[in-house]
TORSE-293275 format. One line per 3 residues: number of its first residue (from 1); their letters; for each residue x, y, z of N, C-alpha, C. Coordinates in nm, 3 decimals, decimal comma, always signed. Layout:
N
NUM) a) X/Y/Z/X/Y/Z/X/Y/Z  ... .
REM end
This chain:
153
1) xxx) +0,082/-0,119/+0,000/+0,000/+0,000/+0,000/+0,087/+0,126/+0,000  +0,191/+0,116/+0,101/+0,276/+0,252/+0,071/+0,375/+0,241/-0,024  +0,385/+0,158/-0,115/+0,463/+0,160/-0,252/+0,330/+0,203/-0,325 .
4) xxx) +0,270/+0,160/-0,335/+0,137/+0,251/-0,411/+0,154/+0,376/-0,397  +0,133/+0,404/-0,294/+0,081/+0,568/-0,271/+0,234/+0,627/-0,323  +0,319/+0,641/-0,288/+0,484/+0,687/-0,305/+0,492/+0,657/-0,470 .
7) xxx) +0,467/+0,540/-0,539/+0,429/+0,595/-0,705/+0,334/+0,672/-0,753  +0,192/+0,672/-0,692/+0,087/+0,775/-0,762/+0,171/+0,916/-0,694  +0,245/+0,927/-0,551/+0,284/+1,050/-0,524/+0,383/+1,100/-0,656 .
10) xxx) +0,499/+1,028/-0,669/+0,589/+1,019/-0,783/+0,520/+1,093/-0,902  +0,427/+1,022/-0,959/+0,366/+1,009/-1,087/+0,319/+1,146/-1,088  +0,209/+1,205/-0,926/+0,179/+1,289/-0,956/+0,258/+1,450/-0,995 .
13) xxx) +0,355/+1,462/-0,907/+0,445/+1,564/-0,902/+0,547/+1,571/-1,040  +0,550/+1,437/-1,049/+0,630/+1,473/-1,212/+0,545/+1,543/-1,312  +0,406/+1,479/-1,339/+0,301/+1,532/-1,444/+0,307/+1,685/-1,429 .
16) xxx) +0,310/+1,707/-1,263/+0,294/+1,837/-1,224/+0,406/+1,929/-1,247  +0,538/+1,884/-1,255/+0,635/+1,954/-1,324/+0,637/+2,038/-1,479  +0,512/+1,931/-1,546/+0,526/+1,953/-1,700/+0,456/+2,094/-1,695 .
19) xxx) +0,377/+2,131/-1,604/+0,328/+2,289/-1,618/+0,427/+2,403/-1,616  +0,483/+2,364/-1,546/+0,599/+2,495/-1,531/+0,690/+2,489/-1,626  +0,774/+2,442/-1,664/+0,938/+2,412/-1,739/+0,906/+2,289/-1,831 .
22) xxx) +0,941/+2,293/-1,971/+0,983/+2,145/-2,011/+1,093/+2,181/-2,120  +1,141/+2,070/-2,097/+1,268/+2,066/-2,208/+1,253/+2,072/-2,383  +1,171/+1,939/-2,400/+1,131/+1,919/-2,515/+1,026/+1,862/-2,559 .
25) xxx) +0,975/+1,848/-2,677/+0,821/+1,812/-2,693/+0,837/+1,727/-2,877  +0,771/+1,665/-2,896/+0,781/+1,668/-2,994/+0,634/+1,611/-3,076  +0,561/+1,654/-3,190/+0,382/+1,605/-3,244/+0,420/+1,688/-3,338 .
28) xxx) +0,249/+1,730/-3,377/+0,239/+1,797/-3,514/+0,173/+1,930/-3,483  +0,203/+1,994/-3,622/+0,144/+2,088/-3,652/+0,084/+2,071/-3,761  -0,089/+2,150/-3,773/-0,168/+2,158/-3,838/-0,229/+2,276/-3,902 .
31) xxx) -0,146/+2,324/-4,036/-0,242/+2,427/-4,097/-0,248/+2,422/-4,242  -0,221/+2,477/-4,325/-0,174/+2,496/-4,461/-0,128/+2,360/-4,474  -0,045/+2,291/-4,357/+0,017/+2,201/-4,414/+0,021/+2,142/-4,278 .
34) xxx) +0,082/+1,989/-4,300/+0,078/+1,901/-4,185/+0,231/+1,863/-4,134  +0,303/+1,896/-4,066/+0,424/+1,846/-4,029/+0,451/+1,782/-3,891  +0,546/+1,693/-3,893/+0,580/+1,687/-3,777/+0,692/+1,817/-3,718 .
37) xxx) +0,728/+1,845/-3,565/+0,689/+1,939/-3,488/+0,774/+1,916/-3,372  +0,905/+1,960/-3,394/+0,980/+1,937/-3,261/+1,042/+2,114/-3,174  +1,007/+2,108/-3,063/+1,091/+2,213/-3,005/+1,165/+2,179/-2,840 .
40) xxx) +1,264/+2,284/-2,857/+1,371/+2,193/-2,766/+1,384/+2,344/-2,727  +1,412/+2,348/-2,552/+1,397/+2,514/-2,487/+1,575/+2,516/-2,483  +1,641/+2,641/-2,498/+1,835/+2,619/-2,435/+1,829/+2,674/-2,284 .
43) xxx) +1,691/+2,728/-2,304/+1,685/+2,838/-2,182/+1,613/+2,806/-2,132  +1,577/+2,906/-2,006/+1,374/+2,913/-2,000/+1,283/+2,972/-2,082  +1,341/+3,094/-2,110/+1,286/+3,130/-2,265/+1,311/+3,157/-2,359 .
46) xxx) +1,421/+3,119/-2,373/+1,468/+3,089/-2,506/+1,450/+2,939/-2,638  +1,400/+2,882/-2,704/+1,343/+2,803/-2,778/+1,398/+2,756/-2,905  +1,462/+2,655/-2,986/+1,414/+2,681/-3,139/+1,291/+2,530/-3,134 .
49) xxx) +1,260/+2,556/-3,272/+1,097/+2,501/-3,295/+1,144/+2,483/-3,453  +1,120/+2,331/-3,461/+1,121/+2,284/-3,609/+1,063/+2,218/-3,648  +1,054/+2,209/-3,797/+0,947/+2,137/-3,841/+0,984/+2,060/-4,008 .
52) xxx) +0,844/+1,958/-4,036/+0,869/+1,909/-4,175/+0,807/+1,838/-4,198  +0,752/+1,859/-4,341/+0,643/+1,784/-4,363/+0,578/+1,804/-4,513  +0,450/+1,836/-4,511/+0,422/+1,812/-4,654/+0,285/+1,985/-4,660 .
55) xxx) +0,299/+2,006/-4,751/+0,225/+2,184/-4,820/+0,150/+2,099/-4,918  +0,029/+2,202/-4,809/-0,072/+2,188/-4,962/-0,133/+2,324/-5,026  -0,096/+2,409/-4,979/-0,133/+2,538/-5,035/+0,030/+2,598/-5,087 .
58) xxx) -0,065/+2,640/-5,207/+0,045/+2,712/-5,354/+0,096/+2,556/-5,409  +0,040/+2,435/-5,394/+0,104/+2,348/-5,508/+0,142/+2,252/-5,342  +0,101/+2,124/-5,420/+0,179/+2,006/-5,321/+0,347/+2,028/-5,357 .
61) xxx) +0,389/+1,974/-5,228/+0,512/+2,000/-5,190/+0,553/+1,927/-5,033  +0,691/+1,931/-5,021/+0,760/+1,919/-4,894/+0,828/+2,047/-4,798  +0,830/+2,088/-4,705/+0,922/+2,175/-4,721/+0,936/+2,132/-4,541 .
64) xxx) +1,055/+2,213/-4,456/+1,128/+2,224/-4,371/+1,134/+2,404/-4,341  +1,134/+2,433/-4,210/+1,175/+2,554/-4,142/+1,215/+2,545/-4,007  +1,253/+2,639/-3,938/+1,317/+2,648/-3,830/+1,307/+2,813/-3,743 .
67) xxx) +1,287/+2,794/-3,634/+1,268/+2,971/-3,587/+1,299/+2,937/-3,423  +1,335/+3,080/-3,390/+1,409/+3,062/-3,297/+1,325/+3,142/-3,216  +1,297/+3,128/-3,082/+1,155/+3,199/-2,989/+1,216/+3,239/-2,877 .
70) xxx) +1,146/+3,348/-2,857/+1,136/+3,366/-2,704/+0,976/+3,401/-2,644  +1,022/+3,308/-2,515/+0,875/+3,265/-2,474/+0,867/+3,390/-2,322  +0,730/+3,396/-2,293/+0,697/+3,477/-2,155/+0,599/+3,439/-2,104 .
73) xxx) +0,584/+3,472/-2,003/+0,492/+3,407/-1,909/+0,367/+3,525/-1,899  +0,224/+3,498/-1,928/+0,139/+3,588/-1,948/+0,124/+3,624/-1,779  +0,125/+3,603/-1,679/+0,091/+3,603/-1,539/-0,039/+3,658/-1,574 .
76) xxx) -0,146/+3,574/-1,532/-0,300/+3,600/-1,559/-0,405/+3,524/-1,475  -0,261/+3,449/-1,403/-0,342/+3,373/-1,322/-0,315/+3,184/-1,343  -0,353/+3,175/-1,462/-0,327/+3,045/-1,545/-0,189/+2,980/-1,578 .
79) xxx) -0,154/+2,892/-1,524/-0,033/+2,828/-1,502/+0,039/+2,760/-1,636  +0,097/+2,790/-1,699/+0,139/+2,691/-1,820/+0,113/+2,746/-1,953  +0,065/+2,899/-1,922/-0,022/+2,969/-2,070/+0,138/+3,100/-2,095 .
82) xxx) +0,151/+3,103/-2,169/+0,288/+3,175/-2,253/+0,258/+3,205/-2,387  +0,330/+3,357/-2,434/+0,332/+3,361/-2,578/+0,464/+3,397/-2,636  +0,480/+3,342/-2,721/+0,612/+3,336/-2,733/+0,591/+3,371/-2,916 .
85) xxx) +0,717/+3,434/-2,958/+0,768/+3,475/-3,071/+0,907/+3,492/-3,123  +0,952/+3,566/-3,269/+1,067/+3,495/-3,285/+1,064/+3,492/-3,429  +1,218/+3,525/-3,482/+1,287/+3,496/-3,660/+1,235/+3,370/-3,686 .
88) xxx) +1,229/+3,322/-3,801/+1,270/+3,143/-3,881/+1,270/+3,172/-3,986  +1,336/+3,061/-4,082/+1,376/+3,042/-4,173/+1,283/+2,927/-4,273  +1,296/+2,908/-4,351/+1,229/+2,768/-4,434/+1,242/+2,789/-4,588 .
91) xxx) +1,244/+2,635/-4,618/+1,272/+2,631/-4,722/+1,213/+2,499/-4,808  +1,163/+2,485/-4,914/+1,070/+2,422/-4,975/+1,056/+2,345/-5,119  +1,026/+2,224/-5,115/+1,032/+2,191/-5,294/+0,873/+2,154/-5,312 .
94) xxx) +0,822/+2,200/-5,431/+0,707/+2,178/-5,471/+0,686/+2,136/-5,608  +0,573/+2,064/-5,597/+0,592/+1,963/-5,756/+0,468/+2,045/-5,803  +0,476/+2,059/-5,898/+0,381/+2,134/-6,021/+0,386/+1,985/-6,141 .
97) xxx) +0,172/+2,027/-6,195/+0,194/+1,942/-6,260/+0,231/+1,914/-6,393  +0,311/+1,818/-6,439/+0,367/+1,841/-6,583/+0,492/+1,813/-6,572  +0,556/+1,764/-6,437/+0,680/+1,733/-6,374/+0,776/+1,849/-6,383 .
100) xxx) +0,694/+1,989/-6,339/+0,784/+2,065/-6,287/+0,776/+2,120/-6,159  +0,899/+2,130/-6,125/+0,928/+2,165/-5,931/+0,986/+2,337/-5,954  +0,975/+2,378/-5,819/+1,024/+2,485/-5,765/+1,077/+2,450/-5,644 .
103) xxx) +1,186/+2,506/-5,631/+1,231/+2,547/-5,523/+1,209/+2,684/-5,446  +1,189/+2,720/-5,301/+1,144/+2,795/-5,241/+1,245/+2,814/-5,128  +1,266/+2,956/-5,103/+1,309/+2,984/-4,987/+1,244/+3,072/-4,913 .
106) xxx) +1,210/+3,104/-4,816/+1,196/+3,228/-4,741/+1,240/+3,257/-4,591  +1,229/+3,391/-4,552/+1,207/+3,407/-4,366/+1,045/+3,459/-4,347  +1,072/+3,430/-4,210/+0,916/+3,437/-4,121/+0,947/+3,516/-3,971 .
109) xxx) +0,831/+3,565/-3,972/+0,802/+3,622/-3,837/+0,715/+3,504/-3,758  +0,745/+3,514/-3,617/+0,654/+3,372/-3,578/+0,562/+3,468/-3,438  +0,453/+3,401/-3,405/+0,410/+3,490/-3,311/+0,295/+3,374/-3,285 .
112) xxx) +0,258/+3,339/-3,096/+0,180/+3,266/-3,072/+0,126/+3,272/-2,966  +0,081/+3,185/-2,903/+0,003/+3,131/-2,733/+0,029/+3,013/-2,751  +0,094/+2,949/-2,617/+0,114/+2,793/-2,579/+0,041/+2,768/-2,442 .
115) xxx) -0,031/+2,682/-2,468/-0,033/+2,602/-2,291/-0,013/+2,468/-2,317  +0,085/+2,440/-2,150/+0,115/+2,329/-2,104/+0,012/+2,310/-1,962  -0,053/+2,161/-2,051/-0,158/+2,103/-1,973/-0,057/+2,106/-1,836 .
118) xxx) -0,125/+2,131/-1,718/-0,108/+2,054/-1,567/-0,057/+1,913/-1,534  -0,177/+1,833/-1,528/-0,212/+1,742/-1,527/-0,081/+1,604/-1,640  -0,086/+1,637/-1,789/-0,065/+1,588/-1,879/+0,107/+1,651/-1,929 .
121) xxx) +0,145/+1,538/-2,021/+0,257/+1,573/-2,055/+0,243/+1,644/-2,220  +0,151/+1,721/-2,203/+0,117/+1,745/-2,371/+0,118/+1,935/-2,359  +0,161/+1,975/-2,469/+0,127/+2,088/-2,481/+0,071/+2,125/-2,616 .
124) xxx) +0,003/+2,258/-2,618/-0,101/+2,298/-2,757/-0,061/+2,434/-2,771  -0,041/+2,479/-2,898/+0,009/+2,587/-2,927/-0,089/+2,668/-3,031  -0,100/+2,742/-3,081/-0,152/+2,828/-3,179/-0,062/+2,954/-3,218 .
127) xxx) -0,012/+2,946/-3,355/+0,082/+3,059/-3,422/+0,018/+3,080/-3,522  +0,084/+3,195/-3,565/+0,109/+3,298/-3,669/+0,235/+3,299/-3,727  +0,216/+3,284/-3,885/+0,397/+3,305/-3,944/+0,384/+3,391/-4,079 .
130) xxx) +0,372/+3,494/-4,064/+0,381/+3,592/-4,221/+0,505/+3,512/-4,291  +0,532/+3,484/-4,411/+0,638/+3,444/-4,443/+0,636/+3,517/-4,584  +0,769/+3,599/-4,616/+0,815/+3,611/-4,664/+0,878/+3,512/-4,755 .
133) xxx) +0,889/+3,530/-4,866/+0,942/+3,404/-4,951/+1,114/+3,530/-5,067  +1,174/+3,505/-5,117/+1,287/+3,532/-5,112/+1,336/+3,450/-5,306  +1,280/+3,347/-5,321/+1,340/+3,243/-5,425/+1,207/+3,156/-5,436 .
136) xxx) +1,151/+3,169/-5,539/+1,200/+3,182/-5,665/+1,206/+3,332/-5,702  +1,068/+3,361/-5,645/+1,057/+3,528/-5,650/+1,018/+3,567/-5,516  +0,975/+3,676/-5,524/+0,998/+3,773/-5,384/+0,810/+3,747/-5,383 .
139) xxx) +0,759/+3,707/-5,293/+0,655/+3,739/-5,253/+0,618/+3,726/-5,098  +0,464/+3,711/-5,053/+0,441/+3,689/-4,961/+0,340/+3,615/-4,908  +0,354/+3,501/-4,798/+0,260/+3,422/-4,760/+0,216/+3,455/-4,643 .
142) xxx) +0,138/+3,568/-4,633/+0,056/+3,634/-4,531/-0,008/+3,515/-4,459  -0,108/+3,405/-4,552/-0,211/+3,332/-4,444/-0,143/+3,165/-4,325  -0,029/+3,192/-4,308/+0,053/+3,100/-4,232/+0,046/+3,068/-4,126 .
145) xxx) -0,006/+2,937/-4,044/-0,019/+2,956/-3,943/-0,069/+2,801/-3,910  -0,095/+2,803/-3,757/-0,191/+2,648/-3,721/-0,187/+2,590/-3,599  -0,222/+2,509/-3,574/-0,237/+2,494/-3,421/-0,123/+2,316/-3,421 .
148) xxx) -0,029/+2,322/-3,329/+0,067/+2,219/-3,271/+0,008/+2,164/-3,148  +0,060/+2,014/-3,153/-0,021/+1,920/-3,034/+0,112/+1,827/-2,977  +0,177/+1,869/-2,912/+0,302/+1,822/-2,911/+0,313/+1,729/-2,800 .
151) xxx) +0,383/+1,640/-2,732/+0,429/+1,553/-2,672/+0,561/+1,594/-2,562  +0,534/+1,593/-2,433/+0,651/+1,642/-2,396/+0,718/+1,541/-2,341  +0,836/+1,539/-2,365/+0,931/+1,425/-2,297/+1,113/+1,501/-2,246 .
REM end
């Protein structure tokens, strides 16, 4: 019975750690496009956040980015709720049909809200990424963005 209780105690206080601080996480993100979704903190608020996966807006494709965050603590009361922002980079191949590709580069502005469940080792995010594109030509992908369901470990 008191090895019971001393693991649910265990079990509980660790879960309960994941609100405050976590190292790393890793799931998906869901908008425009579907990627998998890793971010790893160096700091407390300091972050990078990467990703890769597959675009379906402007032409199927693959592409990869990377951005570097800094996170804050909203103090509002709510334990685990932060918004965090931040540069990235990305870069992209897309198949057009008729078997022609583009290559893509651009930078991004990143801008969001995260909470880390209490209870759970999961966190949920919602961003914003204007992206600038650079190659082939200069334009802009204003509607960027999506909600991450990540895994913390």
């Amino acid at each position: 019975m008191k090895k019971s209780l001393l693991i649910a105690l265990a079990l509980l206080i660790g879960c309960s750690a994941f609100a405050q601080d976590y190292k790393q996480s890793i799931g998906l993100h869901i908008g425009g496009s579907v990627t998998a979704n890793y971010k790893t903190f160096m700091s407390r608020v300091n972050a990078l956040d990467v990703e890769a996966g597959f675009q379906f807006t402007g032409g199927n494709g693959i592409f990869a980015s990377a951005a570097y965050e800094w996170h804050w603590d909203l103090n509002v009361g709510v334990d685990g709720l932060t918004v965090f922002a931040g540069p990235g980079a990305t870069a992209s191949l897309t198949f057009a049909e008729g078997g022609n590709s583009s290559i893509g580069v651009g930078v991004f502005a990143i801008g969001g809200i995260e909470y880390t469940f209490p209870s759970w080792p999961i966190v949920v995010s919602l961003d914003y990424k204007p992206t600038l594109y650079l190659v082939p030509n200069v334009a802009g992908g204003w509607s960027n963005g999506g909600l991450s369901i990540r895994y913390i470990f």
